[in-house]
C-alpha positions in Angstrom: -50.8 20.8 -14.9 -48.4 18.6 -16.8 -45.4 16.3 -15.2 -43.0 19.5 -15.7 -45.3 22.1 -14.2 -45.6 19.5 -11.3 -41.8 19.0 -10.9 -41.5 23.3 -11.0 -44.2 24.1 -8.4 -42.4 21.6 -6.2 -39.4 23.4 -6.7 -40.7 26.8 -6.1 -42.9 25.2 -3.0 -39.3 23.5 -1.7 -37.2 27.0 -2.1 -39.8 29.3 -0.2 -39.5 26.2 2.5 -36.3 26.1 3.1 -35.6 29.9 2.9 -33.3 29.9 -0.4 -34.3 33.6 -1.3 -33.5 35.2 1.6 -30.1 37.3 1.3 -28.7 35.3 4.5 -29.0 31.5 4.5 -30.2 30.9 8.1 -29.6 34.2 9.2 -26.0 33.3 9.2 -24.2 35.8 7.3 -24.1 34.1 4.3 -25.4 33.5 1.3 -26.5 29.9 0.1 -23.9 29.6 -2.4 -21.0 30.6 0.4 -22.7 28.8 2.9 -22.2 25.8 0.4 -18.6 26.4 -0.5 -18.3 26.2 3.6 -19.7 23.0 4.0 -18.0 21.6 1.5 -14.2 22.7 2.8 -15.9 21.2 6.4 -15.3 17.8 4.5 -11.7 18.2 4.7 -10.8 16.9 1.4 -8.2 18.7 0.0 -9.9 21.1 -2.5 -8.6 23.4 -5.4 -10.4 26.4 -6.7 -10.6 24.4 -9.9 -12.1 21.4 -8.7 -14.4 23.3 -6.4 -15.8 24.9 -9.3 -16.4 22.3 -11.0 -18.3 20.2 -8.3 -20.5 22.8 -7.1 -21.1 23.8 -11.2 -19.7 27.1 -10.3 -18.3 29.6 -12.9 -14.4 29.7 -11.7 -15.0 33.9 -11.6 -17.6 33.8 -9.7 -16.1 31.4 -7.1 -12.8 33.4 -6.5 -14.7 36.7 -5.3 -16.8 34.0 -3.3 -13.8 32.9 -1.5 -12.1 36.1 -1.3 -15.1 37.5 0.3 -14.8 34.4 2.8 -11.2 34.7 3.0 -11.4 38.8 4.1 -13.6 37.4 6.8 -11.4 35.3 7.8 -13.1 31.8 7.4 -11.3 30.6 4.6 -7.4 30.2 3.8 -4.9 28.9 1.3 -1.8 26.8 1.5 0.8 25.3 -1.1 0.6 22.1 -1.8 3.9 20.3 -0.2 4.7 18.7 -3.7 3.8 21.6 -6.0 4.2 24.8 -4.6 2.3 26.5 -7.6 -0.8 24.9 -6.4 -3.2 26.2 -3.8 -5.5 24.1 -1.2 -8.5 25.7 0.1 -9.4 25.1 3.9 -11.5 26.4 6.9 -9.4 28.4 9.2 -10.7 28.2 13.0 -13.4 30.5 12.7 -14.7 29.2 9.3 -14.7 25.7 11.2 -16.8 27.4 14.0 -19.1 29.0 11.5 -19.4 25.2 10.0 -20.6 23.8 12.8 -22.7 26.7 13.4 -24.4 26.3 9.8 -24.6 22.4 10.3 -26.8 22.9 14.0 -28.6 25.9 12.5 -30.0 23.5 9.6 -30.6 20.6 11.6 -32.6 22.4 14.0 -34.7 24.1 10.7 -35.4 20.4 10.0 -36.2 18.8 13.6 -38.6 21.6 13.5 -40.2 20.9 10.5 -40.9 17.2 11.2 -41.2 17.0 15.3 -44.8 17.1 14.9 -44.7 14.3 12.0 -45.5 10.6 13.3 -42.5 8.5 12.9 -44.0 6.2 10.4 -44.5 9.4 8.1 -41.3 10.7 8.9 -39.7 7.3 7.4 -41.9 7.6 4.5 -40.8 10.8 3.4 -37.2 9.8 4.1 -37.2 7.0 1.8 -39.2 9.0 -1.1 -36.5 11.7 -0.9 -33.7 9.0 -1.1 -35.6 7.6 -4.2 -36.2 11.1 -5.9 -32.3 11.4 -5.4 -31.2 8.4 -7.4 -33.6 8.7 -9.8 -32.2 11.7 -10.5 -28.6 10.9 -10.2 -29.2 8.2 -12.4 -30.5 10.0 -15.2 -27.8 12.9 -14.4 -25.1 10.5 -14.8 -26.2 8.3 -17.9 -22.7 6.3 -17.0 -21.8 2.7 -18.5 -21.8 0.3 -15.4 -17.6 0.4 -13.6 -16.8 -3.4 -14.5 -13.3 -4.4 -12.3 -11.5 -7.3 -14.4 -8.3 -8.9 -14.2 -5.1 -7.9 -16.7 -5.3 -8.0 -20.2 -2.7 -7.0 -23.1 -2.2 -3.3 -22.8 -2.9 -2.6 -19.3 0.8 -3.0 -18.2 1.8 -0.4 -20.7 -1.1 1.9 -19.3 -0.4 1.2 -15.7 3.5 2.7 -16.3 2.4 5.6 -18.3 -0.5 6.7 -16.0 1.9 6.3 -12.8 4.5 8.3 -14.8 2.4 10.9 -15.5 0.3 11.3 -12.9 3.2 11.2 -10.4 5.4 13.4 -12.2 2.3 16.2 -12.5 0.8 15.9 -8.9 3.9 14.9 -6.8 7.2 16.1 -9.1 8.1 12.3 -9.3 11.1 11.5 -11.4 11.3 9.1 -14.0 13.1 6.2 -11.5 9.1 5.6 -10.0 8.3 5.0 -13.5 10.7 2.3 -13.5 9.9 0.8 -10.5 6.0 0.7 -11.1 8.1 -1.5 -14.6 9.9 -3.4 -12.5 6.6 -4.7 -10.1 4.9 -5.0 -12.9 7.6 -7.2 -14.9 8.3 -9.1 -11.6 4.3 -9.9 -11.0 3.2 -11.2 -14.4 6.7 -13.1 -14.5 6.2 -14.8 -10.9 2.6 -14.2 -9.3 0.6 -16.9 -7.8 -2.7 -16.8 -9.5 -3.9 -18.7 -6.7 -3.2 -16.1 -4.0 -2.4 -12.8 -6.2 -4.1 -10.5 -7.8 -4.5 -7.3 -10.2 -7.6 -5.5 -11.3 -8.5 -3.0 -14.0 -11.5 -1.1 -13.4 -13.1 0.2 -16.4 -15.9 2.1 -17.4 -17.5 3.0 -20.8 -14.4 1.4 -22.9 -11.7 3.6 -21.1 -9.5 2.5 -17.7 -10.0 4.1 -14.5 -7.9 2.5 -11.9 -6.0 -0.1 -10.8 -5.2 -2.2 -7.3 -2.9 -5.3 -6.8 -2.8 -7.8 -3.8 0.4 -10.0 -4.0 1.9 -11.7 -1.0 4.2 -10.0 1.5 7.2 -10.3 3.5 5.5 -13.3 5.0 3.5 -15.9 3.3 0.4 -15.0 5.6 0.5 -11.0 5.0 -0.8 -9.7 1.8 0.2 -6.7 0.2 -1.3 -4.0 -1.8 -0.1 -2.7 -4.6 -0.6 0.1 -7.6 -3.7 1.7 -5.8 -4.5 3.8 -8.8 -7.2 6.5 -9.7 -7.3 8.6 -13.2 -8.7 12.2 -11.8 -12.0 11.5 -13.2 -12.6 8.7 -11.8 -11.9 10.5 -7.8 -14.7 11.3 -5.8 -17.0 8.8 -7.0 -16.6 5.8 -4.6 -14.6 3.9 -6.5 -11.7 3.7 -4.7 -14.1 2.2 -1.6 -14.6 -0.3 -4.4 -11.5 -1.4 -5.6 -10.4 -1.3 -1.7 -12.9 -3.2 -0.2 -12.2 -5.9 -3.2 -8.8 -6.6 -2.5 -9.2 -7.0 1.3 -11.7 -9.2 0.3 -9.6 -11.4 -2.1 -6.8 -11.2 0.5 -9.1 -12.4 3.2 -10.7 -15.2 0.7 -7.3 -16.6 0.5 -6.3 -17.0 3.9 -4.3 -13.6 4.7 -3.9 -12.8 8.4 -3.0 -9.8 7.3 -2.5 -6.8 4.8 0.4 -4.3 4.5 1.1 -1.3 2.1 3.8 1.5 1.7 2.6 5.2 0.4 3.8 8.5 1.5 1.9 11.5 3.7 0.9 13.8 0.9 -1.5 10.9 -0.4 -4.2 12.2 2.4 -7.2 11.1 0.6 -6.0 7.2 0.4 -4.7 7.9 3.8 -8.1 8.8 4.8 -9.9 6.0 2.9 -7.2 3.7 5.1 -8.1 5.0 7.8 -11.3 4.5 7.9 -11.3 1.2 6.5 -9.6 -0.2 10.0 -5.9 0.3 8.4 -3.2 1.7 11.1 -0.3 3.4 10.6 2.7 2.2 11.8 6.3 3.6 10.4 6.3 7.4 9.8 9.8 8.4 8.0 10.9 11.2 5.8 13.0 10.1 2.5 14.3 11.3 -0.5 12.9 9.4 -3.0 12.1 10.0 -7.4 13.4 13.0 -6.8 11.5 14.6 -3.9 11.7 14.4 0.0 9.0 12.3 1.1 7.5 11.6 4.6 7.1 7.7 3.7 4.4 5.9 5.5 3.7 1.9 6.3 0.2 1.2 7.3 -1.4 -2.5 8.0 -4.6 -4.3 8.6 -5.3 -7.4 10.7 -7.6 -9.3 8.6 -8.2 -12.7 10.4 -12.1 -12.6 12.1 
C-alpha cells in the first residue's frame, strides 16, 4: 500500500467513524452538508449565499435548495442588508439557533465518547497530530506568498482613495464626498505626521495590496487614533485584520499612548466585532447623514496603559 492508498483508507476508516454516510448527521434531521451550512450561520458573521458557497466549496444551485429546505423548516432566514437593500444576509432564526446548539452537544458528546477511555497523555498526542495533519494541509492548500505589512511607498495613497471609493460606494452606497475625505487624511498625514509617534501600514501579499491601518495622534497628545482600517474582500476571513489590529495597538502602546480612539459606523459589524473582542468599548452611538446615506455613527476606545 503506497502513501496515497494510506491517506484513502484513512479517509474511508475516518467517514464510517464519524457517521458521514448516514442520511441524518447525528440523527439530527439533517444531512452533513446542512448540518454544516448551520454551524457556520451559528458563527454570526454576516454571510451571503455567494460567499457561503464559496467557503464551504459548494455549487451556488445546490446551496439555495439547501437553504430553502432549512428555511421551510424554519431554521434559517434572510434580511436586507441596511446599506443595500438588493442584498440578502443569511441567519439562524430561534429554532435554527436551538438546533445549533443541539448539533454542537450532539457532536461533542460523539467525541467525549470516543476518547473517555483514552489516557490523557494519548489523548494529547492525538490532539497535537491532528493539529499538525491540519496545517500541513492547509499549507499546501494555500501555496500563498508570506502577508509582509510595510510602511507607505509611492502609489499606495492613490490606491488607498480608490479602494475606499470603491469599496464604500459598492458595499455601503457611499458618495463620492468620503472619497475625498479618505484625500484629505491622507494629504493632511504625509504633509504633517510625526514619524516618531505615527504610523501607516500596507499589508501585501504575492505583489498585490491587501489592506491598510493608520495610528496618528488624537484629540490629545496621549490618545492615539486609528485610521483607514482597510480590507480588499479577499483578503477577509483570513486573520488579517487580527494582524494589522494587534500591530497598531502595539505601535501605539510602544510610543507611549494611554489610549486609542476610532470613529466607524454600525453596519461595519465584523470590525465591530474584531473591536470588541480586542478590549475596545463603545462609547457614542448616533445616527447621521453622512456620503449620502443615514448612518448610525459609532465612537469606540481602548485604555492602553498596563
Amino acid at each position: 500500500m503506497d502513501e496515497i492508498d494510506q491517506i484513502r483508507a484513512f479517509n474511508r476508516s475516518h467517514t464510517r467513524r464519524l457517521g458521514l454516510l448516514r442520511q441524518e448527521y447525528l440523527q439530527a434531521g439533517l444531512s452533513l452538508a446542512e448540518a454544516r451550512v448551520v454551524f457556520e450561520l451559528a458563527d454570526g458573521v454576516d454571510w451571503t449565499a455567494g460567499v457561503l458557497s464559496q467557503h464551504l466549496g459548494l455549487n451556488e444551485g445546490y446551496l439555495s435548495r439547501m437553504l430553502s429546505r432549512l428555511s421551510r423548516a424554519g431554521l434559517v432566514e434572510r434580511t436586507r442588508h441596511s446599506r443595500d437593500r438588493r442584498v440578502h444576509i443569511l441567519g439562524l432564526t430561534r429554532k435554527g439557533l436551538i438546533r445549533a446548539a443541539e448539533l454542537t452537544a450532539l457532536s461533542r458528546a460523539q467525541i467525549a465518547e470516543w476518547i473517555e477511555d483514552m489516557p490523557a497523555v494519548e489523548r494529547a498526542a492525538l490532539v497535537a497530530r491532528m493539529a499538525g495533519v491540519d496545517a500541513t494541509l492547509s499549507r499546501q492548500a494555500a501555496q500563498r506568498p508570506e502577508i509582509e505589512l510595510r510602511d507607505l511607498a509611492i502609489g499606495d495613497l492613490g490606491w488607498l482613495i480608490e479602494q475606499h471609493g470603491v469599496l464604500y460606494a459598492r458595499d455601503e452606497g457611499f458618495d463620492a464626498s468620503f472619497e475625498a475625505l479618505v484625500a484629505e487624511i491622507l494629504a493632511d498625514f504625509i504633509r504633517n505626521h510625526d514619524p516618531r509617534r505615527e504610523r501607516g501600514w500596507i499589508a501585501w501579499q504575492g505583489g498585490r495590496r491587501l489592506g491598510s491601518i493608520f495610528c496618528v495622534t488624537g484629540p490629545e497628545p496621549d490618545v492615539a487614533k486609528l485610521r483607514l482600517f482597510l480590507l480588499t474582500p479577499e483578503a477577509r476571513g483570513q486573520g488579517l485584520g487580527q494582524c494589522l489590529l494587534e500591530t497598531c495597538m502595539g505601535f501605539a502602546r510602544d510610543k507611549g499612548y494611554r489610549r486609542m480612539v476610532l470613529w466607524t459606523h454600525e453596519s461595519h459589524r465584523a470590525a465591530c466585532a474584531l473591536y470588541r473582542k480586542n478590549g475596545f468599548s463603545l462609547g457614542r452611538s448616533e445616527p447621521v447623514t453622512s456620503f449620502g446615506v443615514a448612518l448610525v455613527e459609532q465612537e469606540w476606545s481602548i485604555n492602553l496603559a498596563p
